[in-house]
DOKE-499512 format. One record per residue (C-alpha): x, y, z. Coordinates in Angstrom, 2 decimals, padded with zeros to 5 digits, always signed. Layout:
<sites>
+---------+---------+---------+
:    east :   north :      up :
+---------+---------+---------+
:       X :       Y :       Z :
...
+---------+---------+---------+
</sites>
This chain:
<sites>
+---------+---------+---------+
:    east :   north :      up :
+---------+---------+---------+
: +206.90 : +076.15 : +189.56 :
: +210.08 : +076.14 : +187.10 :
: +213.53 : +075.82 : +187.98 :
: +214.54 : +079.38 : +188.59 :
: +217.89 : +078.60 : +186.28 :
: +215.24 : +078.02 : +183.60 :
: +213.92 : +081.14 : +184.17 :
: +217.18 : +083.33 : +183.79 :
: +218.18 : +081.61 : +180.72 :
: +218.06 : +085.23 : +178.57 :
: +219.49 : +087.06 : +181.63 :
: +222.64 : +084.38 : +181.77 :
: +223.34 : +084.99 : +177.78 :
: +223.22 : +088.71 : +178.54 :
: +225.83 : +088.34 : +181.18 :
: +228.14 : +086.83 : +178.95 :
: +227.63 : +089.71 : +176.00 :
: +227.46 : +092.54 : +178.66 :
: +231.06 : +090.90 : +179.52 :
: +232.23 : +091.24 : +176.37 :
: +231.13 : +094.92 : +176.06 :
: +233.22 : +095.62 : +179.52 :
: +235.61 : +093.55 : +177.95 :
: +235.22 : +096.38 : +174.79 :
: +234.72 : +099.00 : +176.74 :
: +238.94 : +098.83 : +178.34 :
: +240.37 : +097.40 : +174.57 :
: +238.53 : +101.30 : +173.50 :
: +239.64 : +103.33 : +176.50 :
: +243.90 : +102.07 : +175.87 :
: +243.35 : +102.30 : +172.30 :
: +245.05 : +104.94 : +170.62 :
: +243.09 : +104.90 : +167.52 :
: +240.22 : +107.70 : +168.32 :
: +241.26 : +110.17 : +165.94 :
: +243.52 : +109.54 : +162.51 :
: +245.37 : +112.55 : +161.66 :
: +246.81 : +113.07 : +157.99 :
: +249.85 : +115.81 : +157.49 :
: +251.50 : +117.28 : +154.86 :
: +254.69 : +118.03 : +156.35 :
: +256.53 : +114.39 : +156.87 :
: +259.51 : +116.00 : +158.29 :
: +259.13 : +114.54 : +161.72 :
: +255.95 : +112.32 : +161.07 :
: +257.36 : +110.29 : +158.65 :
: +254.68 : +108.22 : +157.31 :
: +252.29 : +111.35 : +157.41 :
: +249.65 : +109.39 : +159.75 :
: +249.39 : +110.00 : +163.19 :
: +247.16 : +108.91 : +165.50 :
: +245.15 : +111.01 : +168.73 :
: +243.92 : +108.96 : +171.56 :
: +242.30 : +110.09 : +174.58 :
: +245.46 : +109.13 : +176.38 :
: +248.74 : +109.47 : +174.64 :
: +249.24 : +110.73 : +170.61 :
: +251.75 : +107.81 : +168.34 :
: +253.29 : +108.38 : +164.75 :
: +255.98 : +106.59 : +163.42 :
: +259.30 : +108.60 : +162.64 :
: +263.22 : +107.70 : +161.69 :
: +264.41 : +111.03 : +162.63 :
: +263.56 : +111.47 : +166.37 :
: +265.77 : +108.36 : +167.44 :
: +268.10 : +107.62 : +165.26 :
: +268.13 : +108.42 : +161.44 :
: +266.90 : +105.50 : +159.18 :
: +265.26 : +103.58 : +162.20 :
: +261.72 : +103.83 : +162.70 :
: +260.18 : +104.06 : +165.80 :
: +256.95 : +104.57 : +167.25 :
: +257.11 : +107.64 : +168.76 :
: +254.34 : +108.48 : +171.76 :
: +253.27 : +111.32 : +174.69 :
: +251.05 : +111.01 : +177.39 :
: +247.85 : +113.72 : +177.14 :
: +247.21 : +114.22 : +181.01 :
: +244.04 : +115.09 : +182.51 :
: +245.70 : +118.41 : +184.49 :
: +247.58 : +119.46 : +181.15 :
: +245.65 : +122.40 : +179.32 :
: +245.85 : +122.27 : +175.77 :
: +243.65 : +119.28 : +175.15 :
: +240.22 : +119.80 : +174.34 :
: +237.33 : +119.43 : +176.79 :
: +236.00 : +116.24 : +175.32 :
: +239.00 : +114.74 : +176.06 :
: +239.50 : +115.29 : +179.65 :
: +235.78 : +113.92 : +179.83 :
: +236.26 : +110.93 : +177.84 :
: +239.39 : +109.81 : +180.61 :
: +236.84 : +110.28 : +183.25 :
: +233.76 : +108.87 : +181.23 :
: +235.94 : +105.88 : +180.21 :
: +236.68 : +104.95 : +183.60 :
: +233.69 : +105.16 : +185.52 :
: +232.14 : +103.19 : +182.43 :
: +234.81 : +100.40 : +183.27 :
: +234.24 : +100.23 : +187.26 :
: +230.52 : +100.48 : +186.92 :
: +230.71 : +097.91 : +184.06 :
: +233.14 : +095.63 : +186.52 :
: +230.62 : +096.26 : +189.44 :
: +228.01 : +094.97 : +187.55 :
: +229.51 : +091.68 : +186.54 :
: +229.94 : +091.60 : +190.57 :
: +226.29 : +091.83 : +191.21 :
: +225.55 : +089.70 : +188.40 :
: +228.02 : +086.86 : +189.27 :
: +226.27 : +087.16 : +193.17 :
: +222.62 : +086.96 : +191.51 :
: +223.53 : +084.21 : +189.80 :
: +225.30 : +082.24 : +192.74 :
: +221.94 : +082.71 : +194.72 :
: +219.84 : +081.01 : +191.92 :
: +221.92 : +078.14 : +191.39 :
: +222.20 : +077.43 : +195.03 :
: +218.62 : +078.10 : +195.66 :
: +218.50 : +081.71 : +197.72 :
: +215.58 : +082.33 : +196.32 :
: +213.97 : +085.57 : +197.63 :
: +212.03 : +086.96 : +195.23 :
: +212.50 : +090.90 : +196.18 :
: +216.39 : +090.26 : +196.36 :
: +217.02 : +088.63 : +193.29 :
: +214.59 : +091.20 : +191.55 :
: +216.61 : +094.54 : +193.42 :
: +220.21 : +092.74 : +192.57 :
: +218.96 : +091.83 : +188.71 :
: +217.92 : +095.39 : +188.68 :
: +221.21 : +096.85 : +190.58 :
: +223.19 : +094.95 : +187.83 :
: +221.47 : +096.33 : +184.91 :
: +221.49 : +099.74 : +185.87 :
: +224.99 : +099.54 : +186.26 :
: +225.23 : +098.31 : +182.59 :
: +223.31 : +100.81 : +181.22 :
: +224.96 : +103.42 : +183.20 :
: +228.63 : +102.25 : +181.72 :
: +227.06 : +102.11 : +178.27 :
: +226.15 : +105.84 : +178.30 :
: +229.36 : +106.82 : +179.66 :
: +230.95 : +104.98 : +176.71 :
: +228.24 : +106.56 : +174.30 :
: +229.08 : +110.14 : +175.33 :
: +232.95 : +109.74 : +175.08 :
: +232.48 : +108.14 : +172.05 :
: +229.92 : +110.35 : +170.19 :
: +231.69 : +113.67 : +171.23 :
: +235.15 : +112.84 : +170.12 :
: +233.25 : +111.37 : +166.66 :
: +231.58 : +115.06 : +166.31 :
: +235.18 : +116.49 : +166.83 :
: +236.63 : +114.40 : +163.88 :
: +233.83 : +115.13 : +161.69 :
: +233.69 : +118.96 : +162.05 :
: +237.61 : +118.72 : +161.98 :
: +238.28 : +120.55 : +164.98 :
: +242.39 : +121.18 : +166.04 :
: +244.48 : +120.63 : +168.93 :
: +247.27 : +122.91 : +170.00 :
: +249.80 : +119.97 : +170.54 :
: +253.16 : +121.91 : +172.87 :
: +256.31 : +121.63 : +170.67 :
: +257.92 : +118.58 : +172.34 :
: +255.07 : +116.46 : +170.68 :
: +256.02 : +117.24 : +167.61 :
: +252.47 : +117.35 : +166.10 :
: +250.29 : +120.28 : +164.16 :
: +248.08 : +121.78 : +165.70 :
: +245.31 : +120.76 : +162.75 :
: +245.75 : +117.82 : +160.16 :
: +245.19 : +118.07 : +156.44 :
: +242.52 : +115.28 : +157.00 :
: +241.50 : +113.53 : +159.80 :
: +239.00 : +110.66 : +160.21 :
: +237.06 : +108.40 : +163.06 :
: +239.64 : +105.69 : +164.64 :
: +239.14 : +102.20 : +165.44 :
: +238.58 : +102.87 : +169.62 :
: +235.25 : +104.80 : +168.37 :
: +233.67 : +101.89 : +166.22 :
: +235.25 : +099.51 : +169.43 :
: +233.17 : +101.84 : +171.74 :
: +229.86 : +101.85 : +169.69 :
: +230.19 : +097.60 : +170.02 :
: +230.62 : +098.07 : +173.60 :
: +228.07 : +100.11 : +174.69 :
: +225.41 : +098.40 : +172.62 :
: +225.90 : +095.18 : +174.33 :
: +225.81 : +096.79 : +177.80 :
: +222.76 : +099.16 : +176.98 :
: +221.45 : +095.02 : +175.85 :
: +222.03 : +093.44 : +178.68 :
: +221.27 : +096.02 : +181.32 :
: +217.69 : +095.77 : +179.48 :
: +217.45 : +092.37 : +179.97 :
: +218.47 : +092.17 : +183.13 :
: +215.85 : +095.18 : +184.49 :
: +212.97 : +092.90 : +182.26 :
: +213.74 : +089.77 : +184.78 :
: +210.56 : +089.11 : +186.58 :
: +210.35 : +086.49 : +189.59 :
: +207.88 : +082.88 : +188.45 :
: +204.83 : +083.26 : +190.27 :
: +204.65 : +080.62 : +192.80 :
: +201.96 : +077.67 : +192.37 :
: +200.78 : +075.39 : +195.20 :
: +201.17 : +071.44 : +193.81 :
: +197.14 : +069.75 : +192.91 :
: +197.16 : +066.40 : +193.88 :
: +194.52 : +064.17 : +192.69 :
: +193.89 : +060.37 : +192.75 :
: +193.97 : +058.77 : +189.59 :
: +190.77 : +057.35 : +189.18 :
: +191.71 : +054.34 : +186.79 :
: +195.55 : +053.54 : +188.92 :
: +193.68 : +053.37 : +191.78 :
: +190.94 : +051.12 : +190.37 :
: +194.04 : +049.29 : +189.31 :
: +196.12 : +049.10 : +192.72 :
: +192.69 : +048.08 : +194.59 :
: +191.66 : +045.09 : +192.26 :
: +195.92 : +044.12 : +192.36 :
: +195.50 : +044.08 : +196.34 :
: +192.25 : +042.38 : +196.53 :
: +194.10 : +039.73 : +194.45 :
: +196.70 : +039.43 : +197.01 :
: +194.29 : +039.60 : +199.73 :
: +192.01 : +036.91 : +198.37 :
: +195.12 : +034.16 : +198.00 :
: +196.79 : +034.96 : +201.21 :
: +194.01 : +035.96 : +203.56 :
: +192.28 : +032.51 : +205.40 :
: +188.96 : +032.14 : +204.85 :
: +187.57 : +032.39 : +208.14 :
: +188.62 : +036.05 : +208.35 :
: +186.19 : +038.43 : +211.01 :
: +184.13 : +040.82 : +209.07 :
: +186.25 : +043.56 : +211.33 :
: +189.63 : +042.03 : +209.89 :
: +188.01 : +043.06 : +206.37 :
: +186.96 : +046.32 : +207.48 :
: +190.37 : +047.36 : +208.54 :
: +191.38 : +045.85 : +205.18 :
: +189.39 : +048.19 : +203.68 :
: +189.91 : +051.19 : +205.21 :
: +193.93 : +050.42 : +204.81 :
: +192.99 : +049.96 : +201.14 :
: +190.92 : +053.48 : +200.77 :
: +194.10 : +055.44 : +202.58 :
: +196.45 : +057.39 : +200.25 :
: +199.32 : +056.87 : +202.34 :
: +198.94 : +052.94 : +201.11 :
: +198.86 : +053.49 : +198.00 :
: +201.48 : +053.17 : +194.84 :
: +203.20 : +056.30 : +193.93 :
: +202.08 : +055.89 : +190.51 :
: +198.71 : +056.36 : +191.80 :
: +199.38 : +060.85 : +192.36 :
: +199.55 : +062.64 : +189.71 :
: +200.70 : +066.24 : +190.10 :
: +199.75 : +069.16 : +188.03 :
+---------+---------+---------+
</sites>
């Protein structure tokens, strides 16, 4: 039977991308890059970009501060406040169950691993925790999908948000176009959706008894090499029962040369 680490060689390089995609799947959820918002009116947005995340909305302005210093000017979007849209609230929820269930799947994946390399071997209980792990994977890759495909179909049908006044935003851009946190997302989810796969495809070696045979030609060998050494050392007036038990000591396996088992 193989090593079981040779066996989990595929599952081992999934672990590491499926922890990059976790690692993906926080960079996309404090990003606030989801949504790029163009105005017209650079009275207060000064460079005429803004930017919508599914946390907080930035833009850059010299006005709100102090006049000819330009700072990065930012408000928190929380989940109880009422003018957000819907896909937003369910992206901050989406985003973080797809980061615990993404972080408890590492866990099970780090504990699967630490009973292969130290030889807990169960086959059912490496199977259920490889399984456990990938679910978990898959299940933080279509909470990432979701978030990230609904807020994409907001930007391209250019729907508007009815920002309150002390965010100092319009409530619809001239333009607006898909951030950088979306294309981050898409990365991340298809390298958990990969490595959950993987890790659901593991299947336990089947277990094979060693065959031990006696090499016909070694042990043709070893017997001539030990009638050698019994012909120079024995005396000749040996009993015919003294060669018998020579004999028999000669025919048992437990005498013989290690070289002489081969194992298949």
């Amino acid at each position: 039977m193989p090593y079981l680490a040779d066996t989990t060689n595929l599952q081992f390089a999934s672990f590491w991308l499926g922890t990059v995609g976790w690692i993906l799947v926080a960079v996309a959820a404090g990003l606030v890059e989801w949504r790029i918002w163009y105005v017209a009116d650079r009275t207060i947005i000064t460079p005429g970009v803004a930017w919508v995340g599914i946390w907080q909305t930035c833009f850059f302005s010299d006005r709100l501060v102090s006049p000819g210093l330009q700072l990065m000017y930012c408000q928190h979007i929380s989940m109880f406040d009422t003018f957000a849209p819907v896909e937003i609230y369910v992206s901050q929820v989406l985003m973080v169950l797809g980061i615990l269930a993404g972080a408890v799947g590492k866990a099970v994946s780090v504990y699967t691993f630490r009973n292969i390399f130290f030889r807990l071997n169960e086959a059912r209980s490496l199977r259920i925790t490889f399984s456990f792990g990938g679910a978990l994977y898959i299940f933080s890759s279509v909470c990432v999908v979701i978030s990230v495909g609904w807020n994409m179909n907001s930007v391209l049908r250019n729907h508007t948000i009815d920002f309150p006044a002390n965010f100092y935003m319009p409530s619809s851009p001239s333009t607006q176009e898909v951030g950088s946190a979306i294309y981050v997302g898409i990365s991340a989810a298809i390298l958990l959706l990969f490595s959950g796969i993987v890790f659901l495809c593991y299947t336990f070696p089947e277990r094979h008894g060693p065959k031990i045979r006696l090499g016909d030609r070694l042990e043709s060998i070893s017997v001539s090499s030990f009638n050698t050494s019994h012909s120079r050392y024995t005396p000749s007036a040996v009993s015919r029962d003294d060669q018998s038990s020579h004999e028999h000591a000669m025919d048992n396996p437990a005498f013989q040369s290690h070289e002489n088992i081969s194992v298949f």
